[in-house]
C-alpha positions as CSV (number, residue, x, y, z in Angstrom):
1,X,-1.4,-173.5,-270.4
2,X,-2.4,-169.7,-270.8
3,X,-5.0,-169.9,-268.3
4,X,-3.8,-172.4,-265.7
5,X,-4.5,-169.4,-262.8
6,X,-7.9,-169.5,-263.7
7,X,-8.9,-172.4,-261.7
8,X,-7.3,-170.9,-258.6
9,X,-9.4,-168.9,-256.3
10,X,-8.9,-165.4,-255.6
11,X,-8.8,-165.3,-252.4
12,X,-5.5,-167.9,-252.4
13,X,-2.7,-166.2,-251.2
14,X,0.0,-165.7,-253.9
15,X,2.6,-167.4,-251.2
16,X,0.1,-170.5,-252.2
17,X,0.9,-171.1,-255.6
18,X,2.8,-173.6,-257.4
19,X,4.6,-171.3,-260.2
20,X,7.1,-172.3,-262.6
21,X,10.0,-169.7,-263.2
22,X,12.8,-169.9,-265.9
23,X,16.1,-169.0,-264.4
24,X,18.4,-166.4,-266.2
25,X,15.3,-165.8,-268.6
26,X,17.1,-163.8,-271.1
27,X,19.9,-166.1,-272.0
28,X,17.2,-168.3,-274.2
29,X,19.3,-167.2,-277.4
30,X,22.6,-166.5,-275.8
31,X,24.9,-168.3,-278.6
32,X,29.1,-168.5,-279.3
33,X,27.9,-166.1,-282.2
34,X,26.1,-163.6,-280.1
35,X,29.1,-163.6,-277.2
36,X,31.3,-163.1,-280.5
37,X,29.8,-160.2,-281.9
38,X,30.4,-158.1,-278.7
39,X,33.6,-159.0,-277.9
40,X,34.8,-155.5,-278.3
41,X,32.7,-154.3,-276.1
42,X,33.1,-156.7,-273.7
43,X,35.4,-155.2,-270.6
44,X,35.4,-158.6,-268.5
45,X,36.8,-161.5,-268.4
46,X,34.6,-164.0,-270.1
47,X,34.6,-167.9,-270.6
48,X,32.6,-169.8,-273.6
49,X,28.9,-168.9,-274.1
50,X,27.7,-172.3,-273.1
51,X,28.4,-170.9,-269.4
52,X,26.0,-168.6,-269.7
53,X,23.5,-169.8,-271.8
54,X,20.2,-171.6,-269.1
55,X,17.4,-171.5,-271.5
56,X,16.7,-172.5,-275.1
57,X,13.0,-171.0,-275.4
58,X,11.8,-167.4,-275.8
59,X,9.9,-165.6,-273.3
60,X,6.9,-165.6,-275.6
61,X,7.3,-170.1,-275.4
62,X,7.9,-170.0,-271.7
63,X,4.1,-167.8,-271.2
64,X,2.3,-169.7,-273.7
65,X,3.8,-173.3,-271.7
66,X,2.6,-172.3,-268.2
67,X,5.9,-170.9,-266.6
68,X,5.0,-167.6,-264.5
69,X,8.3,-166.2,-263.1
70,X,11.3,-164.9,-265.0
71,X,14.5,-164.1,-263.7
72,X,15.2,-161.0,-265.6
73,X,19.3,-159.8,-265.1
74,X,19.7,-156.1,-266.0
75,X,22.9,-153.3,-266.4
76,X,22.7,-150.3,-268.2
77,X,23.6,-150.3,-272.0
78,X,27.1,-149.6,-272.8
79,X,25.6,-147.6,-276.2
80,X,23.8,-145.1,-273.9
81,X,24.6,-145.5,-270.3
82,X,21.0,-145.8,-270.0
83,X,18.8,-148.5,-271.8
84,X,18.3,-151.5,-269.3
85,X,19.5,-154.2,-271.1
86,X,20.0,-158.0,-269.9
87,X,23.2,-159.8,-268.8
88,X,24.7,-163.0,-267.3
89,X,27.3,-161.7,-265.5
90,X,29.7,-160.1,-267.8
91,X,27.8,-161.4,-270.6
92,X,25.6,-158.9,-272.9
93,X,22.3,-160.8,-273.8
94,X,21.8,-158.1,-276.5
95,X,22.2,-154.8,-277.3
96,X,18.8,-154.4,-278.9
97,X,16.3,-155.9,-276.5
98,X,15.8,-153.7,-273.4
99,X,13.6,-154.4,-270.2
100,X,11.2,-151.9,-271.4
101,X,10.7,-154.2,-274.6
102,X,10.0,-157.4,-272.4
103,X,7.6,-155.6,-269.9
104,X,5.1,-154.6,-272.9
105,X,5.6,-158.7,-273.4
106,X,4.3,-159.5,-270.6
107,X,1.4,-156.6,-271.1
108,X,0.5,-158.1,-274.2
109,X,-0.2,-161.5,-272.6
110,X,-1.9,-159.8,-269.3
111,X,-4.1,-158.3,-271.9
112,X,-5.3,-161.6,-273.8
113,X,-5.1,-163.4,-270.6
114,X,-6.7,-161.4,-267.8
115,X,-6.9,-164.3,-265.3
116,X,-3.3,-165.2,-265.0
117,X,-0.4,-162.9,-262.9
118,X,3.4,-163.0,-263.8
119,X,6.0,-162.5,-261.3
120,X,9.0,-161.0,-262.3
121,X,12.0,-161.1,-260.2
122,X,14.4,-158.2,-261.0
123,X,18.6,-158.5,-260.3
124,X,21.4,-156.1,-261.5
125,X,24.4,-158.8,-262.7
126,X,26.4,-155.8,-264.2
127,X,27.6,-152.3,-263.2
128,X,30.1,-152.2,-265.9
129,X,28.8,-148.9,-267.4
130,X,27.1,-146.1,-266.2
131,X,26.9,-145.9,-262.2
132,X,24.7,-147.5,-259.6
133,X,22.7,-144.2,-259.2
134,X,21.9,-144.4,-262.8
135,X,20.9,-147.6,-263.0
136,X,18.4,-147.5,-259.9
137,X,16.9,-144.1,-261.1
138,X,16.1,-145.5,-264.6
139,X,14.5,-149.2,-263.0
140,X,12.2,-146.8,-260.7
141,X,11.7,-144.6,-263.5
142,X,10.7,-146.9,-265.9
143,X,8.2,-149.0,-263.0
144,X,6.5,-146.0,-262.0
145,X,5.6,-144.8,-265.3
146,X,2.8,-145.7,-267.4
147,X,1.9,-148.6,-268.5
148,X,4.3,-150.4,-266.1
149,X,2.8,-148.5,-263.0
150,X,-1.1,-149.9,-264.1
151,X,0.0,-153.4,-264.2
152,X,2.4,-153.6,-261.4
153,X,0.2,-154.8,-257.9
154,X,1.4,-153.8,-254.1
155,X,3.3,-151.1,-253.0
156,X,3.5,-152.1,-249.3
157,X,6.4,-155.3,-249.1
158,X,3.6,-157.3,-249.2
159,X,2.6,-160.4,-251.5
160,X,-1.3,-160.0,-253.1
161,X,-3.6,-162.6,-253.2
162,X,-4.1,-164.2,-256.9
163,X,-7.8,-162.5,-257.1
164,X,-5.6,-158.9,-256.6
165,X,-2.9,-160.0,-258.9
166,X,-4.8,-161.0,-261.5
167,X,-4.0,-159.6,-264.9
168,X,-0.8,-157.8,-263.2
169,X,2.9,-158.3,-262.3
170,X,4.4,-158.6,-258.9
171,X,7.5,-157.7,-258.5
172,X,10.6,-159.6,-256.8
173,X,13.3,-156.5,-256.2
174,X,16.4,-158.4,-256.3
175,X,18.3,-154.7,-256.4
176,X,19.2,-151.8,-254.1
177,X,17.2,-148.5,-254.1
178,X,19.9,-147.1,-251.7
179,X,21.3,-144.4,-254.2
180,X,17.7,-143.1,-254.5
181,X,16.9,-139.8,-253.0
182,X,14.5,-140.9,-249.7
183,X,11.6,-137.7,-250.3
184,X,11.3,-139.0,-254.1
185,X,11.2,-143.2,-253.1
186,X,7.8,-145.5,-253.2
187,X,8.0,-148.8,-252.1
188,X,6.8,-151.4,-254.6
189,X,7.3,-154.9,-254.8
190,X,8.6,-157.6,-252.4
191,X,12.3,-156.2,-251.4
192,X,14.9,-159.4,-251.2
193,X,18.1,-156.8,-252.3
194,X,21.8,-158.5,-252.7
195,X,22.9,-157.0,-249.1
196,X,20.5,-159.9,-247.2
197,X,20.5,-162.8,-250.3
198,X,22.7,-164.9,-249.1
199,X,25.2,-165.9,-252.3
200,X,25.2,-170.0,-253.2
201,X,23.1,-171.3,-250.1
202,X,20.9,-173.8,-250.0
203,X,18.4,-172.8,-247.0
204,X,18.2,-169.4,-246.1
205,X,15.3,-166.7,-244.9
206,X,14.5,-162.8,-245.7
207,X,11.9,-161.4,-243.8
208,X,9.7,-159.1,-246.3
209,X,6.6,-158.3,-243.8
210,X,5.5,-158.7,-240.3
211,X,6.2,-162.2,-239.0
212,X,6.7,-163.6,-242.8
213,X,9.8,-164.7,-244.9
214,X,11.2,-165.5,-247.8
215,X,12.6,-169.0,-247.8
216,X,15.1,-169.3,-250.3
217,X,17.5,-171.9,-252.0
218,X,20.2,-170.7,-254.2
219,X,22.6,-173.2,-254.1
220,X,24.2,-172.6,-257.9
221,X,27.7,-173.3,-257.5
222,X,28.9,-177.0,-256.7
223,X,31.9,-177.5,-255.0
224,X,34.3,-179.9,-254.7
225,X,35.8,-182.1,-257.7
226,X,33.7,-185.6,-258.2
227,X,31.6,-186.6,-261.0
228,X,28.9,-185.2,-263.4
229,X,26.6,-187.6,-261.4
230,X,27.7,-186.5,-257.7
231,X,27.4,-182.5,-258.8
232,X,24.1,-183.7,-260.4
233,X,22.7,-185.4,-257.4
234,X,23.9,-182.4,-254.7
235,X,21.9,-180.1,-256.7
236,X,18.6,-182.3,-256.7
237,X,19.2,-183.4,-253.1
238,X,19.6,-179.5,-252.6
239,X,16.0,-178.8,-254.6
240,X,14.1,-181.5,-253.4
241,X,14.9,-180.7,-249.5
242,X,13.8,-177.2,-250.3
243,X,10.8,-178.3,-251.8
244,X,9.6,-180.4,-248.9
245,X,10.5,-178.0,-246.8
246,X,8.3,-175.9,-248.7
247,X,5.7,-178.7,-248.3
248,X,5.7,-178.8,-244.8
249,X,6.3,-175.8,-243.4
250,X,5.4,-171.8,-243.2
251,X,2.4,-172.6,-244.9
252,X,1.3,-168.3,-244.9
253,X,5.3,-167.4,-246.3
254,X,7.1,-167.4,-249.9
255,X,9.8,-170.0,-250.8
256,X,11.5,-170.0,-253.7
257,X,13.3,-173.1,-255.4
258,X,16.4,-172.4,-258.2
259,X,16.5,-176.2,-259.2
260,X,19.3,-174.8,-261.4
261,X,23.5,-175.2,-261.2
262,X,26.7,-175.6,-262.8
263,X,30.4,-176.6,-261.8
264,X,32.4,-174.0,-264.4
265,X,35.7,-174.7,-263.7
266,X,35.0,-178.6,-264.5
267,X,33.1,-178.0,-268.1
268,X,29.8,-178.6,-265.8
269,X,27.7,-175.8,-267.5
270,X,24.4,-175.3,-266.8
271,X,22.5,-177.4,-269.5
272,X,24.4,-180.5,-268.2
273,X,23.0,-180.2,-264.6
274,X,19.2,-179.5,-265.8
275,X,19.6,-182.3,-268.6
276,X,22.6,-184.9,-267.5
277,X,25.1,-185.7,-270.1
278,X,24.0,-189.0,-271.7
279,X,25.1,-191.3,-268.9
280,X,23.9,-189.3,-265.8
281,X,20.3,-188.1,-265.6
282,X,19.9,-184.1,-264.8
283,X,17.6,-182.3,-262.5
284,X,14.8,-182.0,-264.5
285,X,14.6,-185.9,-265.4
286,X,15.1,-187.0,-261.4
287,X,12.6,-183.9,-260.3
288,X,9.4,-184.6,-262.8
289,X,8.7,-187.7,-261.4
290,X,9.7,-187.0,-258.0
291,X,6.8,-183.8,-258.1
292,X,4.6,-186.2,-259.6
293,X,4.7,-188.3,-256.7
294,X,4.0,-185.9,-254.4
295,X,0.7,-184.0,-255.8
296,X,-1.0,-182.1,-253.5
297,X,1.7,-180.2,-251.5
298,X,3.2,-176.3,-252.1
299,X,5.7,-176.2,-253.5
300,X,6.0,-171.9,-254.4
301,X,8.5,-170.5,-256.7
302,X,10.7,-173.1,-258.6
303,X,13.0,-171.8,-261.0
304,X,14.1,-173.9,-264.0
305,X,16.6,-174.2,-266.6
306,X,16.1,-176.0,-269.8
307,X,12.8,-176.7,-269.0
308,X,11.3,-177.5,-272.3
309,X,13.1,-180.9,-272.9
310,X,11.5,-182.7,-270.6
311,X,7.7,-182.9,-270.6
312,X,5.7,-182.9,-268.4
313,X,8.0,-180.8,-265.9
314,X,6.2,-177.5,-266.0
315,X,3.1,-179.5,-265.5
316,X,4.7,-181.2,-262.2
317,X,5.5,-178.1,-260.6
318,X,2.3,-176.2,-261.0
319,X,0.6,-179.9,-259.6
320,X,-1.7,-180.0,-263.0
């Protein structure tokens, strides 16, 4: 699964592609012992780490399987006020690992495996410390240096095809650059910032170039009280319209798929709608087959959680 892209022809438009992403990417080792160890630190109001925790495999796991797009949540450090480090929310991932660390990741496997392209989809989830200013100077700092600035592809809104992207990243700017100065900004990256993603909505559109959108579903929190089964089935019923959709329609535009959830306030965390709970069967067991039945048809980005307990899943959505 290193060199899945291979087989895909470079001039097929990136907007094309089957890719599997991981959701929340840095929460793969997000434990009660880590959320412990920085409660000090820790200004917000914060609930158990199971909340927060959408992945149990490393970044490293997730490349070598096949999955392509990770959902990287960034603030600055509270050490510094200026190491990028990850978050859920009011969560701290980790003090030690920083953005910089993951993107020479990613090199790494770019390097040894020149025919595949990672997209990497970039949201700020904490302003806690340091200031907004800060925190966009240091993301466009850090991009436009070197290496990130060789193995980054388009600077124009635009998506590449895969023969353009191969052996890069394309970027998916989930965050404002409104606090930059205007004479020292360059566009790079596809540009879906917080002020047009609509927040928990299962069918909406973002317009990134001429006469193309984005079509998104982000439909994470489930309302209303019912059962495990009910908040499990909205969700799929939610992923698998977007996916048809995807199927059918815009055939030249992105869409991008969160097949992921949870119902907090009901003990409904995350793992529990990707995996069920013994009795009722999660997201990933109802989509696998349901992708498998439908081979041949787009299905773009899809964004999982807990991907790796289900076989076969990552292999659905590519269409291997």
């Amino acid at each position: 699964m290193c060199d899945w892209m291979g087989k895909i022809e470079d001039e097929t438009p990136l907007e094309s592609v089957n890719i599997p992403g991981t959701h929340d990417t840095a929460t793969w080792n997000y434990t009660q012992e880590v959320q412990d160890r920085y409660l000090d630190i820790t200004t917000q109001g914060i609930g158990p780490a199971i909340m927060y925790q959408c992945q149990d495999q490393s970044i490293f796991s997730a490349l070598n399987h096949g999955i392509r797009a990770f959902d990287l949540r960034i603030g600055l450090s509270p050490l510094d006020n200026t190491s990028i480090i990850f978050y859920h929310g009011s969560a701290i991932m980790s003090l030690e690992a920083t953005l910089e660390d993951v993107f020479y990741g990613y090199y790494k496997f770019l390097d040894d495996n020149p025919s595949e392209t990672i997209v990497v989809s970039i949201k700020v989830d904490n302003t806690t410390w340091g200031t907004p200013e800060k925190l966009e100077s240091e993301v466009y700092n850090l991009i436009f240096s070197e290496p990130a600035s060789s193995y980054f592809v388009q600077l124009n809104g635009s998506l590449p095809t895969i023969g353009e992207a191969r052996g890069k990243m394309v970027l998916l700017r989930r965050y404002d650059d409104s606090k930059l100065p205007l004479n020292d900004t360059k566009e790079i990256g596809l540009a879906v910032p917080p002020n047009v993603w609509l927040d928990n909505v299962a069918n909406f559109s973002i317009e990134y170039a001429s006469s193309k959108f984005a079509y998104i579903e982000d439909y994470y929190e489930i309302g209303g009280p019912d059962t495990v089964d009910s908040y499990i089935t909205w969700k799929y019923n939610a992923t698998t319209a977007h996916l048809i959709y995807a199927g059918q329609k815009h055939m030249d535009s992105l869409f991008i798929t969160f097949a992921s959830a949870e119902k907090d306030s009901e003990s409904v965390w995350p793992r529990i709608i990707a995996l069920g709970n013994g009795t009722a069967r999660g997201v990933n067991q109802r989509l696998t087959p349901w992708l498998k039945e439908r081979s041949g048809q787009r299905r773009g980005l899809v964004f999982l959680d807990w991907w790796k307990q289900v076989p076969g899943l990552v292999e659905s959505v590519i269409d291997l």
